[in-house]
N, C-alpha and C positions, 0 to 999 in steps of 0.2 A: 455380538452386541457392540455399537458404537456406542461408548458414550458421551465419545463430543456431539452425537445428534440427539441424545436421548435426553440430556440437560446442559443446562448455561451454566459454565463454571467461572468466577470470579467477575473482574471489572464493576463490583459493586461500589465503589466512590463515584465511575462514571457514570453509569444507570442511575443512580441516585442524583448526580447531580444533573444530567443531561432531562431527566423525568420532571426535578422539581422546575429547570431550568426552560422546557417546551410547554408544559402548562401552567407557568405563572400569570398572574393577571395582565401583567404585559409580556408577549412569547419574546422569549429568547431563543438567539440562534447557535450555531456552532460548529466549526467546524474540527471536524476529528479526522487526527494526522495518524497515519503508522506506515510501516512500510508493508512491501507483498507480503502475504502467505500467514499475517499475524492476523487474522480474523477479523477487519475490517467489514467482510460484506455479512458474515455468518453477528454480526454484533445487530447491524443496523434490520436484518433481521428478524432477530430477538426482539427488537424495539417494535415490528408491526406484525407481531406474532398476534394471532388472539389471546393470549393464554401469555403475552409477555409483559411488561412494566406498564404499558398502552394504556392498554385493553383488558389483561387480565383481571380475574374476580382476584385472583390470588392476589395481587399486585393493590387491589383496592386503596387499602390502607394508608399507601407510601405516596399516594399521588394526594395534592391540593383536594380538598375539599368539595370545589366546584367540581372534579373530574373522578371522583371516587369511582361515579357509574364512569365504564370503560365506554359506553354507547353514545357520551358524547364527545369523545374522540375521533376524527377523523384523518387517517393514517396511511400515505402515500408512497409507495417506494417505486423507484425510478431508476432504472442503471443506464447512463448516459454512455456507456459503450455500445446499447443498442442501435441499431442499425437505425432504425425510425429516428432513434435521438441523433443520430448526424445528420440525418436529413432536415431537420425541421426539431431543435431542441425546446424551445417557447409552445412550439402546437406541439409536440408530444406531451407534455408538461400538460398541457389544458387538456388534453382528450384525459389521460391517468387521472388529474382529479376530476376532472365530470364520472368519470365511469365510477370511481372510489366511491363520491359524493350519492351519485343513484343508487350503486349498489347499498349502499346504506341506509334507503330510504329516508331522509332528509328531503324534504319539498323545499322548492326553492322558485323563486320564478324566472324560469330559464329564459324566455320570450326574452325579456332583458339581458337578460346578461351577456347571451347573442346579440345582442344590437352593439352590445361594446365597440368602441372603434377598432380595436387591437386585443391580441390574445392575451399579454401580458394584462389589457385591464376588464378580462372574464376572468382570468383569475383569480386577481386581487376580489372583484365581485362577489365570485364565489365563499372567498374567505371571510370578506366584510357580514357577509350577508349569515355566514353561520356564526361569526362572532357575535352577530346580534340576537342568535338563539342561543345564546351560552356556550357555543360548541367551539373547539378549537381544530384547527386543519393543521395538520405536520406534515410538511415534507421530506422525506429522507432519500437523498439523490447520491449514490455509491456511483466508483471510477470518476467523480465529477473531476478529475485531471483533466481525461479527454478532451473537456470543452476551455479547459489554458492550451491546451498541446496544439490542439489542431484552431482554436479562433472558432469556435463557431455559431460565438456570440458576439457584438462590436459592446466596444465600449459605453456605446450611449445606450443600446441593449439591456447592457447591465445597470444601467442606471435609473433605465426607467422602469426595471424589476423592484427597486429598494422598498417603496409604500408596502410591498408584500409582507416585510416584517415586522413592520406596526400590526396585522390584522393577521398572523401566520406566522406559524413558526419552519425554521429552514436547518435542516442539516447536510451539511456537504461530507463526502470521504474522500482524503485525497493521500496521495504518495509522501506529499511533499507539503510545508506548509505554503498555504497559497503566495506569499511577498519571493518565494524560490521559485513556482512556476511562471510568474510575471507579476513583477512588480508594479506594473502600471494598471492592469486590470483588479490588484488585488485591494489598492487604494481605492476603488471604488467605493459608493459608501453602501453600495450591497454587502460588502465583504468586511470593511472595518470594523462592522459592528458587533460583531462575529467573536466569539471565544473558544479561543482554541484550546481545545483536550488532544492528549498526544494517545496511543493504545499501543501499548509496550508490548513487555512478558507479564506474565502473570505472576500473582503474588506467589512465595512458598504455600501459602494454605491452600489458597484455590490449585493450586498443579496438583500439590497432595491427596485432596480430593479427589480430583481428576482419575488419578490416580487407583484408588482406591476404589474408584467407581466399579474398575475392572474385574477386580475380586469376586465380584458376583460370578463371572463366568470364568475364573483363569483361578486356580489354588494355585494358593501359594504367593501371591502379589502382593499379601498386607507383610511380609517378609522382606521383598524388595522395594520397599515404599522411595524410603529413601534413596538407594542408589538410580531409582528410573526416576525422580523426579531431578537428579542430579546430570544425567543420561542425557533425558529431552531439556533440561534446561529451560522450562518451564516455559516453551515454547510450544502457542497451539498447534501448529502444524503438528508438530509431533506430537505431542500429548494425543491428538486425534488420532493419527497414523500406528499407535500404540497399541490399538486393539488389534488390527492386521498383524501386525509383527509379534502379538504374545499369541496369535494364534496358528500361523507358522512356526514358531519356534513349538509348539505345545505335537504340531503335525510329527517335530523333525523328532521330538524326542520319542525312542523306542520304549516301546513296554505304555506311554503314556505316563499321569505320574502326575505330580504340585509342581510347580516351577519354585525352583530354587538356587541358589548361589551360584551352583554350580554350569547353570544356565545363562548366568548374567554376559560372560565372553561371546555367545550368541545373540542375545539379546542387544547386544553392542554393536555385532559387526552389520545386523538387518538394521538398527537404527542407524549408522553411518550411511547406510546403501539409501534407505530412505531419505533421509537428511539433506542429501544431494541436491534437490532440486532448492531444500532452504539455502546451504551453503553458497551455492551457483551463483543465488539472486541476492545471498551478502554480498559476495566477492565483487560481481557485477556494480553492485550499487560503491565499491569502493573506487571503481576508477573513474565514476561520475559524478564529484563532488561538484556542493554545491559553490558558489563565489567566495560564500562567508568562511570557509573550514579551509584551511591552508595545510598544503599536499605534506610540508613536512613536518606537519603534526600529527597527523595519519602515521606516517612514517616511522615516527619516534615512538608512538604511543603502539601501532602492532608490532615492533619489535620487543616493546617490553612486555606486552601482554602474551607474544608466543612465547618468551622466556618464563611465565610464571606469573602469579600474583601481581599487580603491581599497587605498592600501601597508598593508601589514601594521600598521605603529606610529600607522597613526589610528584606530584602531578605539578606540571611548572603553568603559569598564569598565561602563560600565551598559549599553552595547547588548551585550555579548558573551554574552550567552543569547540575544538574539536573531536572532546570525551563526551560533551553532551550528544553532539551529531550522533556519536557511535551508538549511546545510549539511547535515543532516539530512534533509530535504525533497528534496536533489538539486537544489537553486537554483544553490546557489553552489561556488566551487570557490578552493584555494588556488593560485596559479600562480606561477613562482621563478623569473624569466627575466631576470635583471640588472634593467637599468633597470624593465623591467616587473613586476618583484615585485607583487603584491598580490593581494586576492580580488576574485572575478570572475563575473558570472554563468556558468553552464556550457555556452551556446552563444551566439554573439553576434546567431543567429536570434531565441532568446530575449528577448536584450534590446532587438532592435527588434520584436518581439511588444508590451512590457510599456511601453514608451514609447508605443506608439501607443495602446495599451489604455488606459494613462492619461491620454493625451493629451486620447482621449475624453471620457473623466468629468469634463474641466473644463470642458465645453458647461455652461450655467446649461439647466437642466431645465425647463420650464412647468410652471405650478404645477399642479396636480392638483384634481379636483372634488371634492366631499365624496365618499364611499363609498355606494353607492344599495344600497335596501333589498336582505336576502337573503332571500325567504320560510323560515321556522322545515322547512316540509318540505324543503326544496331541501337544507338540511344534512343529512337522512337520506345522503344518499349517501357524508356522510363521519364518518371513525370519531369516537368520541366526546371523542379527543382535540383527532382536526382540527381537528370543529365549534367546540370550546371555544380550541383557537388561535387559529381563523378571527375567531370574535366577537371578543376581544381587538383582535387587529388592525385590526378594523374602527371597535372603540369609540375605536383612538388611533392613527386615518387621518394617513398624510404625516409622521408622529413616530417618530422611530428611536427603538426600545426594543432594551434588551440581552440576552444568552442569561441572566445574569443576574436581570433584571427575569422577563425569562420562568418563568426554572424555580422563582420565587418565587412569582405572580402563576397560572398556567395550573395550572405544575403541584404547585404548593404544596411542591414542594419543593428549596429553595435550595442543598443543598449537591451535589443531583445532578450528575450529569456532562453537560458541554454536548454531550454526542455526543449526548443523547436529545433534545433541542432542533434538532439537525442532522437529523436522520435523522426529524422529524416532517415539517419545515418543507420537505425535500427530498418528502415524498408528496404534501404540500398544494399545492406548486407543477404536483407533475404532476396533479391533480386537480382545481386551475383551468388548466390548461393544454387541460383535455377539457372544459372545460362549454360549452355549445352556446352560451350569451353570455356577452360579457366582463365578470368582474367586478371585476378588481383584479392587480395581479402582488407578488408579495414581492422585495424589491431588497436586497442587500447593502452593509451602510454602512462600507468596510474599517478594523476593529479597534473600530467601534463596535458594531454591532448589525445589525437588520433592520428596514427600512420597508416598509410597506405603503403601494403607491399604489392607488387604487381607478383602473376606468376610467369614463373620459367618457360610456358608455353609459350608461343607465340600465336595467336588468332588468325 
C-alpha cells in the first residue's frame, strides 16, 4: 500500500485558500513556488482530481456557494514541459481547454470563437462565454519554469494573455519565484497580479498522519510514529518512499514479526539510500543561488546548522534572506522544543549528507592540464549557444567565472536571468558527458560561479 497515492495528506491552509481564492466572484490567480521532489505536481493534481477540493461532492461544502455543484467547474491541467507545449505553448493551451470544455458537455458556440483573430482570444472567449453561464475555467499549468527558461513566449505574448484573469482563473508551478526566473517577464501584468503561496514540508500533524496511514499494513509503525516522522523530516518524497522502505526492511527481517525499535538502525540507513536523490537536488540547488541570497550567508548559516541546532536569537540581520531562501527550498525548519529551540536542517539524514559532501570538497584537487584543442567541426554537434559557451570556457580553463560574467560576455546580455545560464550549462554538461573522448567537465564553485576543468587526455 502507498499511502501518498491513496490520500492527500496536509497543505490544508493552501487548499483552502487557493479553493476559496479560484472560485471567488472575481477568480483569483496564483502562483505556487516550491522546490523539486516536494510535491508540486502531485498537489496541483489533487486540485483537478474529481473527487478533489474542485470537483469533489466531499469538498461541497468548503467551496463558495455559487460552486458547491463541482459540475460547474471547469478544470485544466497542463504540464508545459510537454513536448507539444514547446512547440506551440498558446495553441496547446487552446486545444486542452476546448477538449476539457467538450468533454464536459458545456455548449458553447464554437463557430465563433474559431473566427477569433488569435488563440490567445478563443481562449479568453471560451472563459467569457462560461463565465456568463455561471461556470468558472481554472487553469493549472505545472513546470511552468520552462516557458521563463527556454522564452517561448515574448513578452507582449504575455501581455496580451492578462484579460484571461478577469474571466479565468490561472495557476502557475514554478521552481523558483517567478521576479528569480526573469524579472522582466515576471513584471508583466499577467504575473503581478498573482499571489504567491510557497509549498514547503509539511506540518507535524499532517506527516504524522502520513505516517500512521502505514500502520494498516506494517505492525508496529504507531510505535515508531515519532522517530520516522523525525527520519523523513516531514518531507513528501520521503514520507511517500516510506511505504517501499517499511516493506523491504519488514522482507529483510527473519522470522517476520511488528516492526520495532530495534528496526529503526535499518529503517535509517534505506531512508538515507533513498533520500539521495532529495539530498543531491538540495546540495545542487545550493551552488545556484539566486542574486538576492549572498554566498556568505549560506556559508555561515550551513556551518552552524552542521554543528547543531542553531537558537532562534543568533540569526544575525544580514543572513535572514538567506534563512528564509533555505526555508523556502525545504532545507531548514523551525523547531520549539525547550532547550532545543532553534532552526534546523529538516532531517538529520540530511545533515550527515551535507557534512560529508563538504567534507569532500576540502580534498586540494590536482591541478589540471591546459584544455586540448576542440576541432571547429567537432562543435557542430552542439547548439550555437553551447559552442559559444564551450569556447569561453575553454579560453578561461581552471578560472571560475560568474553567471554574471557569463550572461555579459556569452550572451551579451547582463541583465538576463541566471535561469538561462542554468539551463545552458546543465545541456553542455550532458553533452560532454556523451562525447566518445574526454574533454573537460564543468564544476560548481558554491556561491561563486562555474569552473571548467579540461581533461588530461588530449583529443
Amino acid at each position: 500500500m502507498d499511502a501518498g497515492r491513496k490520500s492527500f495528506f496536509g497543505r490544508d491552509r493552501v487548499v483552502f485558500e487557493m479553493t476559496r481564492g479560484v472560485l471567488s466572484p472575481q477568480p483569483q490567480s496564483f502562483s505556487l513556488v516550491g522546490p523539486k521532489l516536494v510535491g508540486k505536481s502531485q498537489f496541483l493534481h489533487y486540485l483537478a482530481a474529481d473527487d478533489g477540493p474542485l470537483l469533489g461532492e466531499d469538498f461541497a461544502r468548503q467551496r463558495p456557494p455559487a460552486f458547491e455543484d463541482g459540475a460547474r467547474v471547469v478544470v485544466v491541467w497542463v504540464d508545459c514541459d510537454w513536448q507539444d507545449a514547446r512547440a506551440d505553448l498558446i495553441g496547446w493551451l487552446y486545444q486542452m481547454v476546448q477538449r476539457q470544455v467538450r468533454e464536459a458537455g458545456v455548449a458553447l458556440d464554437w463557430p465563433s470563437i474559431e473566427a477569433e483573430a488569435s488563440t490567445s482570444r478563443r481562449i479568453w472567449r471560451i472563459a467569457r462565454a462560461l463565465k456568463e453561464q455561471q461556470m468558472r475555467l481554472v487553469l493549472l499549468m505545472d513546470n511552468f519554469d520552462r516557458v521563463f527558461e527556454e522564452q517561448w513566449v515574448r513578452l507582449d505574448t504575455v501581455d496580451e494573455l492578462r484579460p484571461l484573469t478577469l474571466e479565468m482563473a490561472l495557476v502557475v508551478a514554478t521552481e523558483q519565484p517567478l521576479h528569480d526566473l526573469d524579472r522582466d517577464l515576471a513584471a508583466s501584468p499577467l504575473f503581478n497580479v498573482m499571489k504567491q503561496l510557497f509549498l514547503g514540508l509539511l506540518d507535524p500533524q499532517a506527516a504524522r498522519a502520513w505516517v500512521l496511514a502505514y500502520a494498516d499494513d506494517f505492525s508496529g509503525v504507531n510505535t515508531l510514529a515519532d522517530a520516522l516522522v523525525d527520519l523523513t523530516g516531514m518531507h513528501p518524497f520521503l514520507l511517500r518512499r516510506l511505504g517501499d522502505i517499511l516493506l523491504e526492511v519488514r522482507e529483510m527481517i527473519v522470522g517476520g514479526g511488528a516492526l520495532g525499535p530495534e528496526h529503526l538502525p535499518l529503517v535509517r540507513l534505506r531512508l538515507a539510500e533513498h533520500g539521495r536523490l532529495v539530498f543531491e537536488t538540495s546540495y545542487r540547488r545550493l551552488q545556484t543561488l539566486p542574486a538576492r541570497v549572498r554566498p556568505e550567508s549560506i556559508d555561515r548559516l550551513i556551518t552552524a546548522l552542521i554543528g547543531g541546532s542553531l537558537p532562534l536569537p543568533s540569526v544575525q540581520m544580514e543572513d535572514s534572506a538567506a534563512l528564509n531562501w533555505l526555508i523556502n527550498q525545504a532545507m531548514v525548519i523551525c523547531c520549539v522544543q525547550g532547550q532545543q529551540s532553534g532552526y534546523q536542517f529538516f532531517t538529520p539524514l540530511f545533515t550527515e549528507y551535507l557534512a560529508r559532501r563538504l567534507s569532500a570538497e576540502t580534498v586540494v584537487k590536482p591541478q589540471a592540464t591546459p584544455a586540448p584543442a576542440l576541432p571547429e567541426d567537432a562543435l557542430e554537434q552542439f547548439s550555437k549557444t553551447e559552442a559559444a559557451l564551450l569556447r569561453y570556457f575553454k579560453a578561461h580553463a581552471n578560472q571560475v567565472v560568474s553567471t554574471e560574467q557569463l550572461l555579459a560576455e556569452v550572451w551579451k546580455r547582463p541583465a538576463a536571468s541566471n535561469r538561462r545560464v542554468q539551463e545552458a550549462i546543465r545541456r553542455l554538461r550532458l553533452q560532454l558527458e556523451e562525447m566518445d573522448k574526454p574533454f573537460g567537465a564543468i564544476e560548481n564553485e558554491r556561491g561563486r560561479g562555474y569552473r571548467f576543468v579540461p581533461a588530461n587526455a588530449s583529443i
